[in-house]
N, C-alpha and C positions, 0 to 999 in steps of 0.2 A: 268059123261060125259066121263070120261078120258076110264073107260074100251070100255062102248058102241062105242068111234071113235076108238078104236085101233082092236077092232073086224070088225068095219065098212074097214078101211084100210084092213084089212087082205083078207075081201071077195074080196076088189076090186086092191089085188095084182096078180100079173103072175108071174111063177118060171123061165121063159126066160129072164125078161126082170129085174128082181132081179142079175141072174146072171151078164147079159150086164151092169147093174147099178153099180153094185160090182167092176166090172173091171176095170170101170171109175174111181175108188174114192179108191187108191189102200189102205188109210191109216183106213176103214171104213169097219166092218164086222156086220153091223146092221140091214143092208137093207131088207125092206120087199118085192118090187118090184110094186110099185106104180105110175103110171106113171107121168109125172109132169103136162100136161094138166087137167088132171081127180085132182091133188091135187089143180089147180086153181081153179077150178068148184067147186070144196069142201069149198075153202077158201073165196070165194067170196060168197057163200050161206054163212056161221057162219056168216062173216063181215056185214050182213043183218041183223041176229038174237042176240043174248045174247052175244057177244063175247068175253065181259071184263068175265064173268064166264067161258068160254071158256078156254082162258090164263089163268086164273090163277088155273086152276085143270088138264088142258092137261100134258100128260104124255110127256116124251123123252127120251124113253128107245130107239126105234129105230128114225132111219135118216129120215123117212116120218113123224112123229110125230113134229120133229123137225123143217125142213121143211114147213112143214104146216102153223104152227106156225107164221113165219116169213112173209109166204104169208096175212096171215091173219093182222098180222099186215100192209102189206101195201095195204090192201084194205079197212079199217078201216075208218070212215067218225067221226072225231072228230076236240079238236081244238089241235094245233100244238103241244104245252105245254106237252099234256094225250099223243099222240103220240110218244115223242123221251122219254119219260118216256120207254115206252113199248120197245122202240127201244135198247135205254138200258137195259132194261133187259135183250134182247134176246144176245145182241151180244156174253157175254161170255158162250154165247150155242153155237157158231158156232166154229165147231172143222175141219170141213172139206172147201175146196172148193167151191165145188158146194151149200151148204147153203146159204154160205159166197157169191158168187156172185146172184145166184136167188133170194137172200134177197133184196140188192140193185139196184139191175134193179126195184122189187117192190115198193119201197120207192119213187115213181111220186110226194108226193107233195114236193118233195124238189123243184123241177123246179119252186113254188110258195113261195118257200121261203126260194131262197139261201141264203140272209146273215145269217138269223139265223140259220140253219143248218150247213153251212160253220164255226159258231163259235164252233156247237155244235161237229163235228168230228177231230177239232183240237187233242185233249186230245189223240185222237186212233192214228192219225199219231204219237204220241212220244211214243207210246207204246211200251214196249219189249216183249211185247206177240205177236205170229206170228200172230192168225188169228183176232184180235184186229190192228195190221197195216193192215191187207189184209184188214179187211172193210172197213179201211177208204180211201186208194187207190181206192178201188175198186169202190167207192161214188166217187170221185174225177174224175173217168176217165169216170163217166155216166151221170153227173152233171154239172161239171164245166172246161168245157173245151173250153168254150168260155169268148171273154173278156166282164167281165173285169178281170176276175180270172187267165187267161193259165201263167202269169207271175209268179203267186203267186203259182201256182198247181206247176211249174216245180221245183222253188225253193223249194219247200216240199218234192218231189222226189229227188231231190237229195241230200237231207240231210236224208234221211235214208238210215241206215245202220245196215242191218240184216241179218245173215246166214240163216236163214228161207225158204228153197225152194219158198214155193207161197208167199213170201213177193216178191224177189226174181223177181219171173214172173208176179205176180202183177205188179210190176213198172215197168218189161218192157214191158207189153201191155198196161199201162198207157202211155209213150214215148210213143208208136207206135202210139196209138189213138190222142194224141198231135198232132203227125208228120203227120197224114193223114189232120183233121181240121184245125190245126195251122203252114203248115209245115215254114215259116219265122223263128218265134221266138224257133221253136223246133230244127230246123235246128242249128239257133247259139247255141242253148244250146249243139248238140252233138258236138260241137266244143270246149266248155268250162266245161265240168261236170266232176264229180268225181265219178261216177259210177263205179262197180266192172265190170271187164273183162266178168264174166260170164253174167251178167245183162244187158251191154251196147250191147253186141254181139245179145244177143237174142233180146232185141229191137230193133236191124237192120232189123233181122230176119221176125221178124212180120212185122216192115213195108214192105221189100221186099215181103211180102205174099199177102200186100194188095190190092185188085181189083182197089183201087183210086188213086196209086200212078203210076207213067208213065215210063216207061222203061227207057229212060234215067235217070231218077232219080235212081230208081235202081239199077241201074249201079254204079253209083255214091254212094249211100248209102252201095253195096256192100264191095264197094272198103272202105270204112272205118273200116272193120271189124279188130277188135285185134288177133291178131296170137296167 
């Protein structure tokens, strides 16, 4: 199966949009040019058919193989258990960004079952591998950002501490999403955290970007920024 879908990918790449892919993802020279609509339509047909043979013979030589992959896991209709199995496997596949976040936006049945997931991505927040934090932020900031958790998620934040770039901007688009949803309890936290200079600035940043936040607050959020 692994050759037949990597030839299938290939028919159904473009050399435009490989290059545009490329330039996104500066730390990745893998890319076939696959689009990522066309690799959900992909991943949600296997997620229908044989899939456990699927993952366990798919290739990851390139980033759409990879990819896929990850899709396919969170289209998958089983019980929770066979699930964060799979999920574990993949995660020490995700080398880049954009996996690492299209993976977790996948991942819908957590919203049916936060506690246990929530115990289950502890492990990756204390992780020292970058894109091992970055998943588990990245779940955090698409999951649990209501209460009863925003208390618990902020405290998590800011006990990491990692030179990691996308650990880095991970956690301040976590802040930021915090600060749109919860801005009360996010608000005192930028008043009390221990965030790095580089970290704390850019999650100003982002919430100043945000369509939800109000001009006076911005203002205000501006003027917090570290020199």
């Amino acid at each position: 199966m692994g050759n037949t879908m990597k030839e299938h990918l290939f028919e159904l790449a473009e050399e435009d949009y490989r290059k545009f892919s490329a330039a996104l993802i500066p730390n990745i020279s893998n890319v076939m040019g696959v689009r990522l609509p066309i690799l959900r339509k992909l991943a949600k047909q296997i997620a229908k058919e044989d899939w456990r043979t699927y993952l366990e013979h798919a290739d990851q030589v390139f980033f759409e193989e990879v990819m896929l992959q990850g899709m396919v896991i969170g289209y998958v209709q089983t019980d929770l258990e066979e699930i964060l199995r799979y999920v574990a496997g993949f995660v020490p596949k995700i080398d880049n960004w954009s996996v690492c976040d299209s993976f977790c936006i996948g991942l819908k049945f957590t919203r049916m079952n936060g506690e246990q997931v929530w115990g289950f991505i502890q492990p990756y927040l204390c992780s020292t591998k970058e894109y091992e934090l970055r998943f588990g932020v990245v779940m955090l900031l698409n999951f649990y950002m209501e209460e009863p958790y925003i208390g618990r998620v902020l405290q998590l934040l800011d006990r990491i501490k990692h030179e990691g770039y996308y650990v880095k901007m991970a956690v301040a688009w976590a802040v930021s999403i915090a600060f749109v949803k919860q801005p009360e309890p996010t608000m005192a936290y930028l008043h009390s955290h221990t965030l790095d200079d580089f970290t704390f600035n850019k999650a100003l940043q982002k919430i100043t970007e945000s369509f939800r936040v109000d001009q006076d607050t911005k203002v205000l959020i501006r003027s917090m920024k570290r020199k």
